[in-house]
C-alpha angles and dihedrals in degrees: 000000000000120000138173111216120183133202133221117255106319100350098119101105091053094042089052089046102047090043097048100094092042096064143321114298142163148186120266133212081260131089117255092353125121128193117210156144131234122182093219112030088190095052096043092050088048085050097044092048085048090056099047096225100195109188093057103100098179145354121211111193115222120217099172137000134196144158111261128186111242088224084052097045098120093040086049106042088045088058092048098047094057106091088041078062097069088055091066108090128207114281098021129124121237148178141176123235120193112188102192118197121188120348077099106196092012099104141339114262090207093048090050084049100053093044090050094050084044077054092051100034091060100037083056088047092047099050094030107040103231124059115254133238122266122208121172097184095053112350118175086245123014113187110209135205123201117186120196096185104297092345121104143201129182126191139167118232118192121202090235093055074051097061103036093049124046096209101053095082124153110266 
């Protein structure tokens, strides 16, 4: 599984050497972000907690990347949250987090955010008959963006992963 796991200031070098024997990562054209892939997610963020890697400050678990236009980015990033929509079960609260990096003045991460979770909202009205809840401090399921320039990764964080695992914390 890919995953993006940032430091905190300056922490890049130690995160990339604790983390060298638990998968393949790398450093990114971002501060303090690393780009990588684990074969278990579960089993690297039991090791890493284990380990009490202290300058991780969070993973975000990516289920699917793609390149995105910045002047498509809603069209895009709709397309790409559909099949996260299913995974949202009746009665659960939800949001959508987009973490933009780069691009800088291209588009608002919050806005993209807001018309995504408009997205989401009404394609959970529509098949369940009643609009969800939507809860941006700890929602049931929080579906998360991470742009890397041009580059994005989408992922699917439930409250229950939060709890369990330290590192998996809402942007």
């Amino acid at each position: 599984m890919e995953l993006i796991a940032t430091s905190y200031r300056y922490g890049e070098r130690e995160i990339l050497e604790a983390l060298r024997d638990l998968g393949s990562f790398h450093r990114t054209s971002f501060r303090d972000v690393i780009r990588g892939e684990v074969e278990d997610l579960e089993a690297f963020l039991r090791e890493i907690e284990k380990r009490n890697v202290f300058s991780v400050s969070r993973v975000v678990p990516i289920e699917n990347s793609f390149q995105f236009s910045p002047n498509r980015v809603v069209v895009e990033f709709r397309d790409a949250v559909k099949p996260f929509v299913e995974r949202v079960m009746k009665g659960e609260s939800f949001c959508v987090k987009v973490e933009r990096r780069g691009l800088k003045g291209s588009f608002s991460s919050q806005q993209v955010a807001k018309e995504i979770g408009t997205f989401v909202f009404t394609c959970l009205k529509e098949r369940d008959g009643v609009g969800p809840e939507v809860n941006l401090e700890d929602p049931d399921k929080a579906v998360i963006f991470e742009t890397l320039g041009r580059w994005c990764g989408v992922g699917i964080i439930s409250k229950k992963m939060r709890k369990e695992h330290y590192y998996l914390k809402l942007p």
